[in-house]
N, C-alpha and C positions, 0 to 999 in steps of 0.2 A: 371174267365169266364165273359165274356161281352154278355147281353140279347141283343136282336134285336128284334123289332116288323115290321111286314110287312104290309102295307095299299094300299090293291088292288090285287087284285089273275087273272088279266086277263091276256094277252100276256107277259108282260114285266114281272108285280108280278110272275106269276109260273115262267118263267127261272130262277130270283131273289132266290126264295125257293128250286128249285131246284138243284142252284151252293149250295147254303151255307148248303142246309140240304146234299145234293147225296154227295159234296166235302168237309165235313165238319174238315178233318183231313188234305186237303193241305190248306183251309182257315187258320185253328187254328195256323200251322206252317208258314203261311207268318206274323201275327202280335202277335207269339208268347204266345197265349192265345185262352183257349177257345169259340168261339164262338157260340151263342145260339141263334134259332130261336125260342123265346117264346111265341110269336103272330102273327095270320094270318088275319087281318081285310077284310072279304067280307058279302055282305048280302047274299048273294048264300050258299049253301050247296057244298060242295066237298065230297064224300061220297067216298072210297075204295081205296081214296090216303094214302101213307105212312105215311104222317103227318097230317091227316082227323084229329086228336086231336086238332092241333094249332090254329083251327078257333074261333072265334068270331064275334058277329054284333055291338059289344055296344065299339067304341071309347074310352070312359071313363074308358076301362079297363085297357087301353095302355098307357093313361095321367096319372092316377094314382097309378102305378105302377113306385116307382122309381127303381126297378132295371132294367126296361128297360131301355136304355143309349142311342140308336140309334136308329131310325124307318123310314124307306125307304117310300114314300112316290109314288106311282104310279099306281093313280085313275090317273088321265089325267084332266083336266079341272078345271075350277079355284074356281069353289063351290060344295065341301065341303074340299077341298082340303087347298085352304088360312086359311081356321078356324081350321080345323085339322093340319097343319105345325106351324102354327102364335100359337098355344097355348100349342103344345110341344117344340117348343123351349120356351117360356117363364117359362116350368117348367122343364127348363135345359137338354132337351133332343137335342143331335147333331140330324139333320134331313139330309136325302139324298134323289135327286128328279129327275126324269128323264121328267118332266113336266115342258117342253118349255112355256106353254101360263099362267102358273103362273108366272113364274121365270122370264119373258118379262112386266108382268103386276105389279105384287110385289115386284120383287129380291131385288131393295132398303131397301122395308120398312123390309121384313125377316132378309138383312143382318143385318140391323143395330139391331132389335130383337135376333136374333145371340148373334152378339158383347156382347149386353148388361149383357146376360145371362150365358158369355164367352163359349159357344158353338158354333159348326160349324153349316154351314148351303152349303153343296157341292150339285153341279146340274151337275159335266161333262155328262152325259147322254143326255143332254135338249138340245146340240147343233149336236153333230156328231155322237149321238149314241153308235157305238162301236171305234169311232175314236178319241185317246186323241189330245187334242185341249186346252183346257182351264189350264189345269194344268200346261202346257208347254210354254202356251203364261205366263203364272203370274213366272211359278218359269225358265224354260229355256232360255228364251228369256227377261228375268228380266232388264240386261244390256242394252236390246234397247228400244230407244223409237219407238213404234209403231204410222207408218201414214197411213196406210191401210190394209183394210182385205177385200174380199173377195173369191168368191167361189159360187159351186153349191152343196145346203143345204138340196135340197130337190130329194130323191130316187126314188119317185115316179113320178114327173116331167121329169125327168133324164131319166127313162125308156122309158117313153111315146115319148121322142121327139128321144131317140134313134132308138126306132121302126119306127117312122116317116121316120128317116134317113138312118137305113140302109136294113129297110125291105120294105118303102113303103107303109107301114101301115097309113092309114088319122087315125087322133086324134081320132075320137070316138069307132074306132076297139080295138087301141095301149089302151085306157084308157079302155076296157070294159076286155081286158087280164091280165091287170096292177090289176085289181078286180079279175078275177080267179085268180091269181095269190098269191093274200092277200098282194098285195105291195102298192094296193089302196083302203079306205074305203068304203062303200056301198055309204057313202056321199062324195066325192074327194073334196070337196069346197075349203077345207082349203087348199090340195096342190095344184091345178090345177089354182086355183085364186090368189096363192103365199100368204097365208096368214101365213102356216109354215115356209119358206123360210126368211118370214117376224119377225117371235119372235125369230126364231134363230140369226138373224144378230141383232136384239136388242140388245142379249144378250153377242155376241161378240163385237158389238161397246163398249156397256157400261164396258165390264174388258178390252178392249183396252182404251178407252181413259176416265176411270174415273165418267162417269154420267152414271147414269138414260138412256134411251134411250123407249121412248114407243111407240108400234106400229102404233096410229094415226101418227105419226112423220115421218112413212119412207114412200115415195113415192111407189107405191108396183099393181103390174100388174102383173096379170098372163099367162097363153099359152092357152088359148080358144081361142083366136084367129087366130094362127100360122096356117097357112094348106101347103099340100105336096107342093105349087105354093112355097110359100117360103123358106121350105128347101132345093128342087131342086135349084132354085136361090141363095138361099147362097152358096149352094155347087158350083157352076159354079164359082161364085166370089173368091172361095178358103175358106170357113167359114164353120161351124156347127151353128146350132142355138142351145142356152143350156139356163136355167133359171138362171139370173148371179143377187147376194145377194152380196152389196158392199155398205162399209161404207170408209170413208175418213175424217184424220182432213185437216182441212183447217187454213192458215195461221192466220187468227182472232181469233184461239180459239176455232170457231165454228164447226161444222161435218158435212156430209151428207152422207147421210142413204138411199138406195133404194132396190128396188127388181123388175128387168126387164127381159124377153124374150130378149137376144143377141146375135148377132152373134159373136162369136169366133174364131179368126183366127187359124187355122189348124197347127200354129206356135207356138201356147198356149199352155202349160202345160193341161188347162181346155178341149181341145176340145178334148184331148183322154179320158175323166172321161165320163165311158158310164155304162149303166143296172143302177141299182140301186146304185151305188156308188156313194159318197159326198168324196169333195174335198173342204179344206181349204186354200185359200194362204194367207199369212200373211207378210206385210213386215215392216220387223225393219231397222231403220237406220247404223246398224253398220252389221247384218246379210244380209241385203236385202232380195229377195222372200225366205217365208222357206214356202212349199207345206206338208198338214196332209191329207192323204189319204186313204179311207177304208170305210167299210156300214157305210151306216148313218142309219142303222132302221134293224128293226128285232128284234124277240124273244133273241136270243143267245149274238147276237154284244151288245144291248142295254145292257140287262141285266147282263154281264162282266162289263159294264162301272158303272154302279148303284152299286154294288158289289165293287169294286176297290173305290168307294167313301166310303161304309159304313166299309171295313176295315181300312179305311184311318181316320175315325171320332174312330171308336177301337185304333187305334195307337197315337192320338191325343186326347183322354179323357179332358187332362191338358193342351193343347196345341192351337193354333189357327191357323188355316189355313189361308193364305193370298189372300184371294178370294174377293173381293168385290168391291164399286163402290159407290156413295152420288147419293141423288136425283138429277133428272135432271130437265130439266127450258123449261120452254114454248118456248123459242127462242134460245135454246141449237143446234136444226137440222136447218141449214139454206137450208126450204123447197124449197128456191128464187133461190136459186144458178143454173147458168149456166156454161157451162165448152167446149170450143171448143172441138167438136167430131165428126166422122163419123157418118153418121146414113142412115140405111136400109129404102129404099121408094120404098113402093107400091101402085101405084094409076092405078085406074078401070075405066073405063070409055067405053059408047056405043059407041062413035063418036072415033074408036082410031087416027085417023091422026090428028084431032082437036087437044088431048089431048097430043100428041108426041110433036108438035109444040108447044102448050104451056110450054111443061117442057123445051123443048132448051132453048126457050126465056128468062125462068128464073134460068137454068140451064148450061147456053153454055158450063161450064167443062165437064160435065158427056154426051157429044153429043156422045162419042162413047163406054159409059161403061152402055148404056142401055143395058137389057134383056126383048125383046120382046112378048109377046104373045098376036099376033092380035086377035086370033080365042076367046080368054078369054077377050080382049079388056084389057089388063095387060102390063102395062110396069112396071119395076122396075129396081132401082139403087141405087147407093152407093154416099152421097155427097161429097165432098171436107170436110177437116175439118172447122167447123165454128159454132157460139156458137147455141144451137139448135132453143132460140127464134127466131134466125134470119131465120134460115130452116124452122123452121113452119111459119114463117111470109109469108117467098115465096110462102110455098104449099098451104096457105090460099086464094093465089090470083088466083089458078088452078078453071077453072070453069066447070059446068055439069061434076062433079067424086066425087069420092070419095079416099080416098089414108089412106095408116096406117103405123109409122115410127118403128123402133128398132134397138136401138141403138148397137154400133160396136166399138170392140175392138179387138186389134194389127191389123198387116198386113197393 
């Protein structure tokens, strides 16, 4: 029999407790051994649950306990969480985490605490949820070398710009349903600003190409911005607008790491990934694009993935998982990098014939791939390809407006 302690009883924890306690005879027979949920870590009371026994408030019961062997870790957030992971694995405990903004902020310094302690330290949950990803980039796609990954990482984002698009829904209806719904928190910050979208691609840069990767590093914008003006315009162009999380090495060595509002050509794999669905593409040199597709969030999807980690560190007691990554370096993401691309231009203006004539002028390709709206004083377009400093160089010489870009891929 192998003990399990569980650290955190809200959304994710009770599904967690409840595959392993409710399915405890088809867990035991996938890793050939009993498995035991011996601890429940919350400071809350759960009173009239099946397993109202396994609770505890006091941490120190879980670390000093060596028969526990594995302890799922999914509080959310990065304190007390780093101190509760960093000091059971130190006292040999495999850890499992479905907690993206530690594992983006620490996953270095844990793995290597791991290592040390020859214990596992697995996080598939912290990127796709219920979509395997991570295990498949390290062990199926082992043979390629990986030059890019992205994707759209965030469900909640996903939903909001879907409703934009195909209901007509403005942002702050789409976002206030995405809340009834429980697909967006009371606070949305972190999705709607890309800040999730943002620790996931961390965490997929850094077991693609080997470093560290931390979220000051990636260039990172969110969809407050977007309004129905723009999704009807990309749609006329032939595009979706979706939040696209993309990392790339580059031929120096170096990487680049962002997370943008894009338009996606309707020839994309990405631009049918709609409601709350995340989608990974990953492309290896010998496979090219392999596409992971399925929730990225939820009670059930999450918590299978969390689960499928912690029988994985049961099967692996003696063994070591090949998950990991070295620290990364101040000038590992080259923030400088420019890349010839399309990109979505919206500029506003009172005076619109003034401002028509000024985009010809420094525009003449796109003379007849404007989309008008006199009555909004709105033109918008799609540029030529060309490196973006230079784009924004032109739009900077546009006078009495205001204008906002997003970037564009295929088609």
């Amino acid at each position: 029999m192998v003990n399990v302690a569980i650290m955190g009883h809200g959304v994710v924890g009770s599904g967690v407790a409840e595959i392993l306690i409710n399915h405890r005879d088809r867990m035991s027979k996938a890793v050939k051994t009993e498995v035991n949920v011996k601890y429940i870590l919350d400071l809350r009371d759960f009173d009239g649950l099946s397993y109202s026994d396994k609770f505890i408030k006091d941490f120190e019961i879980i670390l000093n306990d060596n028969d526990v062997k594995v302890v799922a870790e999914v509080m959310g957030g990065v304190n007390p969480a780093y101190e509760f992971v960093k000091q059971c694995l130190e006292n040999g405990k495999s850890v499992v985490t479905s907690n993206k903004e530690l594992v983006a902020a620490k996953g270095a310094e844990l793995i290597k605490i791991a290592n040390e302690n020859n214990v596992n330290f697995l996080f598939e949950a912290s990127v796709g949820g219920g979509i395997p990803v991570l295990r498949p980039m390290v062990q199926c796609l082992c043979a390629n070398e990986i030059t890019e990954v992205a994707g759209i990482l965030n469900g909640t984002t996903n939903f909001i710009l879907n409703k934009m698009i195909v209901d007509n829904m403005d942002f702050n209806d789409a976002l206030k349903l995405a809340q009834e719904k429980g697909y967006a928190e009371k606070d949305p910050t972190a999705d709607i600003e890309g800040h999730d979208a943002c620790r996931k691609i961390c965490i997929l840069a850094a077991l693609a190409f080997g470093k560290h990767v931390y979220p000051e590093q990636v260039k990172t914008e969110g969809i407050t911005n977007i309004t129905l003006k723009d999704v009807e315009s990309a749609d006329t162009f032939g595009y979706v607008i979706k939040l696209i999380a993309r990392t790339k090495k580059l031929q120096n060595g170096k990487i680049i790491a962002s997370v943008r509002p894009t338009l996606v050509s309707r020839d994309c794999i990405l631009s049918n990934v709609n409601g709350v669905f995340n989608a990974v593409m990953v492309n290896g040199d010998m496979t090219g694009e392999v596409v992971f597709y399925g929730k990225g969030a939820g009670k059930e999807a999450t918590a299978s993935a969390v689960v499928a980690d912690i029988l994985d560190c049961v099967k692996h007691l003696e063994a070591r998982k090949y998950l990991d990554w070295c620290e990364g370096e101040n000038d590992y993401v080259d923030q400088g990098f420019d890349e010839k691309q399309k990109l979505y231009v919206s500029v506003k203006s009172d005076d619109y014939n003034d401002i028509e004539k000024q985009i010809q002028n420094l525009f003449p390709q796109n003379e007849n791939s404007f989309i008008k709206n006199q009555y909004g004083g709105e033109i918008v377009f799609i540029t030529e390809p060309d490196f973006e400093k230079n784009t924004t160089a032109k739009l900077k010489q546009l006078k009495n407006c205001s204008y906002k870009t997003l970037q564009v891929i295929g088609g």
